[in-house]
C-alpha positions as CSV (number, residue, x, y, z in Angstrom):
1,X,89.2,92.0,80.8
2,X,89.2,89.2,83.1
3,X,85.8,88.5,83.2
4,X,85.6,87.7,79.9
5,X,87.8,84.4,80.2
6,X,86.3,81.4,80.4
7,X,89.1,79.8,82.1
8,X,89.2,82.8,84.7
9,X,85.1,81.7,85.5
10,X,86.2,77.7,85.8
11,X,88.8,78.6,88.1
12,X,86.3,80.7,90.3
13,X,83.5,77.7,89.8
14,X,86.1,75.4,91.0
15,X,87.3,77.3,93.9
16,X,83.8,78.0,94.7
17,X,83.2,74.2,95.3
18,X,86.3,74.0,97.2
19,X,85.7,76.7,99.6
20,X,81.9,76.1,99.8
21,X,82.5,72.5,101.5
22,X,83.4,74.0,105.5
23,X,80.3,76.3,105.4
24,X,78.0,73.4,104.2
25,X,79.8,70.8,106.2
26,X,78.8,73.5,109.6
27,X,75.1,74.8,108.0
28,X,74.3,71.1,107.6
29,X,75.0,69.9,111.5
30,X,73.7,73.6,112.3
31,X,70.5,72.5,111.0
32,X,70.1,69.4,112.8
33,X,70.9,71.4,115.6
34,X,68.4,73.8,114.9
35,X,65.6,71.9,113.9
36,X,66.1,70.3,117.5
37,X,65.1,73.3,118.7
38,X,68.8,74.8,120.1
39,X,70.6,77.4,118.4
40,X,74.8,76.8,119.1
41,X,76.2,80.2,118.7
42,X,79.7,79.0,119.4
43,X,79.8,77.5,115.7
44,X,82.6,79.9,114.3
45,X,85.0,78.9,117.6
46,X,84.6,75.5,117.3
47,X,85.2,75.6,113.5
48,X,88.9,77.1,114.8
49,X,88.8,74.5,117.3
50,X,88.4,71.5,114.4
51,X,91.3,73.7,112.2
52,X,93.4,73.7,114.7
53,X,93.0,70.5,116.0
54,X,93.0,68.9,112.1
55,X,96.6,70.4,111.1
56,X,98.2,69.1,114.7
57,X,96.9,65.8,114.5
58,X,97.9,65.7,110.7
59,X,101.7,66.4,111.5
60,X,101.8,63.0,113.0
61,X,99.0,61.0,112.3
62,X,97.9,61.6,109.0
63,X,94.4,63.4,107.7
64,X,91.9,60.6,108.6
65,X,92.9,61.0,112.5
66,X,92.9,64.2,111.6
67,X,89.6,64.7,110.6
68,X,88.3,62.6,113.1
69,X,89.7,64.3,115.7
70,X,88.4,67.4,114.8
71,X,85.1,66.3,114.3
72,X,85.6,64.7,118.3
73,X,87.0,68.0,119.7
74,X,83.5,69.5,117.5
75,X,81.3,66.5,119.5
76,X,83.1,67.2,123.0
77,X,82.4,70.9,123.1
78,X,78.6,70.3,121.7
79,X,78.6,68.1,124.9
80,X,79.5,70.7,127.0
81,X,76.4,73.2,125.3
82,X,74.4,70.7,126.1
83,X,75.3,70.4,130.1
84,X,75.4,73.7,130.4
85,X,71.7,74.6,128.3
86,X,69.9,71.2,128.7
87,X,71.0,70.0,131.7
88,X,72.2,73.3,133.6
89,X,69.6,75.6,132.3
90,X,71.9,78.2,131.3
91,X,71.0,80.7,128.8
92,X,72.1,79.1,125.1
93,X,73.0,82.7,123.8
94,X,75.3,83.4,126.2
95,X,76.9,79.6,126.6
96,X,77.2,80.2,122.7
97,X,79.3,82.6,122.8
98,X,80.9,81.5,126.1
99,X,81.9,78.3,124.1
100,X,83.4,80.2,120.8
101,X,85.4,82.4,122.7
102,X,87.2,79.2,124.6
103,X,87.3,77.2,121.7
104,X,89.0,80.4,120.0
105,X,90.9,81.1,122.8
106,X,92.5,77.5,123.3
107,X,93.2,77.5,119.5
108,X,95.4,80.8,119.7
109,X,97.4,79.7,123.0
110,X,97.6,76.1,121.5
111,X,99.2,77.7,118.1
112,X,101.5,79.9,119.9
113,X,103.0,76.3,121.8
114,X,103.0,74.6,118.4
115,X,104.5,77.3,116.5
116,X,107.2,78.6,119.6
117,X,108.3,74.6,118.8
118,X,108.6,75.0,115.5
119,X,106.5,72.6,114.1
120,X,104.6,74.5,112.1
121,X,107.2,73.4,109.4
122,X,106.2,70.1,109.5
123,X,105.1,68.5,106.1
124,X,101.5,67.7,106.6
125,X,99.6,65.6,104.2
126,X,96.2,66.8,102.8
127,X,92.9,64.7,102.2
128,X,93.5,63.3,98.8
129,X,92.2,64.6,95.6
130,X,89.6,62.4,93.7
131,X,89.9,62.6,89.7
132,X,87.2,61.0,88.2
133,X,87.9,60.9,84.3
134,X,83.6,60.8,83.2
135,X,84.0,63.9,84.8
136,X,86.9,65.7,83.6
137,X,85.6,64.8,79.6
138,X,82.6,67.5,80.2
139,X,82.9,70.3,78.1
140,X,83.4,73.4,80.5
141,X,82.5,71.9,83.4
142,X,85.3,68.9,83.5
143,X,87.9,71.3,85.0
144,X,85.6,72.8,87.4
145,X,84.6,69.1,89.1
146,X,87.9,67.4,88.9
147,X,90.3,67.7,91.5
148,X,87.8,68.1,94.0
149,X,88.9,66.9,97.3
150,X,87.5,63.8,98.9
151,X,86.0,65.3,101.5
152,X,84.3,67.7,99.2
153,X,82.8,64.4,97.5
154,X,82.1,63.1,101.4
155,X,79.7,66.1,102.1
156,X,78.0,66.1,98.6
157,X,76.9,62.6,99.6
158,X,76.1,63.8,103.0
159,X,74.0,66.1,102.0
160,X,72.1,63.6,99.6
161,X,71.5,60.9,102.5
162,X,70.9,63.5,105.3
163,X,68.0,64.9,103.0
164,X,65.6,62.0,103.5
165,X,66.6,61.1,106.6
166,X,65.4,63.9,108.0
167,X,62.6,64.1,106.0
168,X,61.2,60.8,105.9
169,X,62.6,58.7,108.7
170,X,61.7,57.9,112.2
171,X,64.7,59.9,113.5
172,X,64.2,62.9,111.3
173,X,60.8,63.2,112.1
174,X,61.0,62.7,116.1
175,X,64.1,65.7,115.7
176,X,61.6,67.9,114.1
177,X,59.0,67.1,116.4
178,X,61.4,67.9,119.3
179,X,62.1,71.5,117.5
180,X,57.9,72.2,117.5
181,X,56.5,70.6,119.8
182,X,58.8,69.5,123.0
183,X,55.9,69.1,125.8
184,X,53.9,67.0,123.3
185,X,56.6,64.9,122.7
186,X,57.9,64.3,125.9
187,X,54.2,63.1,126.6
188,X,54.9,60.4,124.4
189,X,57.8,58.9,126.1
190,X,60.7,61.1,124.3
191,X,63.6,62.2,125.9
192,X,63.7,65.6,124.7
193,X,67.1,66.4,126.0
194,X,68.5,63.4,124.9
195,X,67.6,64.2,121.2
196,X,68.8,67.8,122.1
197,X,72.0,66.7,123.7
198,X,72.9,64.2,120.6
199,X,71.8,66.4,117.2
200,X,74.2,68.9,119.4
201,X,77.0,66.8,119.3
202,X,76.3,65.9,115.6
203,X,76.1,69.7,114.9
204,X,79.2,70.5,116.5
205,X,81.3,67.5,115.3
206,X,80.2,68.6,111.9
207,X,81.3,71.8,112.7
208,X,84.8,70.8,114.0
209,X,84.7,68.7,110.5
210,X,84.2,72.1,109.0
211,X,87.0,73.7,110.4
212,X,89.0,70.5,109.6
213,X,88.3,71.0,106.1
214,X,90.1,74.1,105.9
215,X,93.6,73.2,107.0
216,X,93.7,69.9,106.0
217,X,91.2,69.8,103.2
218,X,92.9,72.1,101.3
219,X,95.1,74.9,103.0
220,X,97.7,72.6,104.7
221,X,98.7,75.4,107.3
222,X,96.9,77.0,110.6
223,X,97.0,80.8,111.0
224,X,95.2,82.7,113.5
225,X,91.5,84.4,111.6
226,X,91.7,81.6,109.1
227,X,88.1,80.5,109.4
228,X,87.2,84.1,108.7
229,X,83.4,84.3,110.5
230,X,82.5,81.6,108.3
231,X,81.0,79.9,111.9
232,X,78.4,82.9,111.6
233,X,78.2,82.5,107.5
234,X,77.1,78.8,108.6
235,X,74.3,80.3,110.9
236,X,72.9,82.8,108.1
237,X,73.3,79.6,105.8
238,X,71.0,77.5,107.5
239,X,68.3,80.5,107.7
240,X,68.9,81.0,103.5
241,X,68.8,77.3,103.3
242,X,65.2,76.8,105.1
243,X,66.4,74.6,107.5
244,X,67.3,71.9,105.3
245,X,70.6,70.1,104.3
246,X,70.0,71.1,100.5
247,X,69.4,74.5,101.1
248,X,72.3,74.5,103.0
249,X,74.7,73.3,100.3
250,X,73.0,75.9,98.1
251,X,73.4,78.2,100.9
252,X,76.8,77.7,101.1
253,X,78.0,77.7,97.0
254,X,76.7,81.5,97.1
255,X,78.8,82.5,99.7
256,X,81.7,80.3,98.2
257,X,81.0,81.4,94.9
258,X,81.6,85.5,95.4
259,X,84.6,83.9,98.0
260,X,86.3,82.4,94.8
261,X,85.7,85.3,93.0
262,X,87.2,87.9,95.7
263,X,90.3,85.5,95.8
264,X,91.2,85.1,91.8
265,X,90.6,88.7,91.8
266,X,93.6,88.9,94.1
267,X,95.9,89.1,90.5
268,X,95.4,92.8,90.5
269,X,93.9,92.8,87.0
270,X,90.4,92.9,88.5
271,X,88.4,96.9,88.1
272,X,87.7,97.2,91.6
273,X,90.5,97.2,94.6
274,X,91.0,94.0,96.7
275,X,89.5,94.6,99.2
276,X,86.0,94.9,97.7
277,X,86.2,91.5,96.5
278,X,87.1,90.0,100.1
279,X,84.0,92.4,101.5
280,X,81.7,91.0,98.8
281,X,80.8,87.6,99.9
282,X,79.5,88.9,103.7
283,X,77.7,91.1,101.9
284,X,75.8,89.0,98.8
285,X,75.1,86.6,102.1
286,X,73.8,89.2,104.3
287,X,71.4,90.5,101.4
288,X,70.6,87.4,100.7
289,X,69.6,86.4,104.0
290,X,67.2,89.5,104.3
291,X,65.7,88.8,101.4
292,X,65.0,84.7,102.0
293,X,64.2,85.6,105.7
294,X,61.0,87.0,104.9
295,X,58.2,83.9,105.0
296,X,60.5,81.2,106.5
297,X,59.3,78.9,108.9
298,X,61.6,78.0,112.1
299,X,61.2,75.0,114.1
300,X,58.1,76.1,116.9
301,X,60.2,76.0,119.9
302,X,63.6,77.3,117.9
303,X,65.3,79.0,121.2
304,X,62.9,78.4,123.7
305,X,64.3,77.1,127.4
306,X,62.7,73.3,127.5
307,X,62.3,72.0,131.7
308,X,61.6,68.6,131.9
309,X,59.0,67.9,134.2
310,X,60.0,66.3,137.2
């Protein structure tokens, strides 16, 4: 019985940790976006837009360029939610999902050039694996933190500094006061769709980052339907997560957690066929999310059109 092996429950822990870091890296600029007051429904396509930007860019530039890139393809098309919601006045909803179908879209006919050349071959290095040795001397644990990925190590101390910032600083606290209370603020001199316009570049760089983490945080290939809805995973995250960057880390390990499971389950030992596995992680997250839903508070003005006044 699998289960029953510790070194079966380390693996799972580890690739928990692994494959929790592109949800948490999206729920965490989600909730910047959110607590703004704008919901970007076109998460999930511009987390294929950052995969797919991360593993071209790596081919011939290495994984930093990469990952910037992909967190400036994320930025650009936040940009472009925000002319088209903030400036425009179109409907978010619908530029949401206007924006993750394109983003989708130009991923698909942009892997269908790369891979008609051939390059999808090409040797493309991953972001480096951190081994810290206090670490790996824990009992049980040491093989479940070491050979974590940098970038796994980078979000972990996002998280930590994004916590106060937006709790306690002057930044944090004019974003949430932008998400509850835009007319008052505005009063006082804030541009409220320049705060708008910014945390959704933030959001959607992190997303791009997110994708970006994928490919060339651990995968090292693109395939069309890698991300997997994890976009929309991301969205649920922030709700389980209470709007804040530590709930979205915990958020995300729960989904990453029955993830890991569903994929070293994949050896065919496992009581239950495959595909259970791969359909449990949607749902712990969706019953999850019904149950946390209940008594949350959303930012005020969470999806509400703002017009400047004139």
């Amino acid at each position: 019985m699998i289960f029953e092996d510790i070194v079966f429950w380390q693996a799972v822990l580890a690739g928990a940790i692994r494959l929790a870091t592109p949800v948490a890296l999206a729920a965490l600029g989600e909730t910047i976006v959110e607590r703004s007051g704008t919901i970007n429904l076109g998460i999930d396509g511009i987390m294929i837009g950052g995969a797919f930007t991360a593993i071209l860019v790596a081919g011939f530039a290495g994984w930093g360029v990469a990952l910037l890139a992909a967190a400036g393809v994320g930025a650009l098309f936040g940009l472009v939610i925000a002319l088209a919601v903030l400036r425009g006045g179109a409907n978010q909803i619908v530029v949401g999902i206007g924006v993750s179908l394109l983003a989708g879209g130009l991923a698909t006919y942009g892997y269908q050039l790369w891979d008609g050349l051939g390059l999808s071959r090409a040797a493309v290095a991953l972001v480096p694996v951190l081994d810290l040795p206090a670490l790996g001397g824990i009992p049980v644990l040491g093989p479940v933190l070491s050979g974590q990925s940098l970038l796994t190590w980078a979000t972990l101390v996002l998280v930590i500094v994004a916590a106060p910032l937006l709790r306690r600083s002057r930044p944090g606290l004019i974003l949430k006061a932008v998400g509850d209370e835009p007319a008052a603020v505005a009063q006082r001199g804030i541009d409220v769709v320049r705060v708008r316009s910014v945390a959704l570049m933030i959001g959607g760089g992190l997303a791009g980052l997110g994708g970006a983490a994928i490919t060339v945080g651990y995968l090292g290939a693109y395939t069309d339907g890698l991300v997997a809805g994890r976009g929309y995973v991301a969205l649920a995250v922030v709700i389980i997560g209470r709007w804040t960057p530590s709930g979205a880390i915990a958020g995300a390990l729960i989904f990453a957690v029955f993830d890991s499971l569903a994929l070293q389950a994949q050896g065919g030992r496992a009581p239950l066929p495959v595909e259970a596995y791969m359909a449990l992680p949607y749902l712990v997250t969706l019953a999850v999310l019904v149950v946390t839903a209940r008594g949350t508070v959303a930012p005020r003005a969470l999806g509400a059109p703002y017009r400047p006044e004139r």
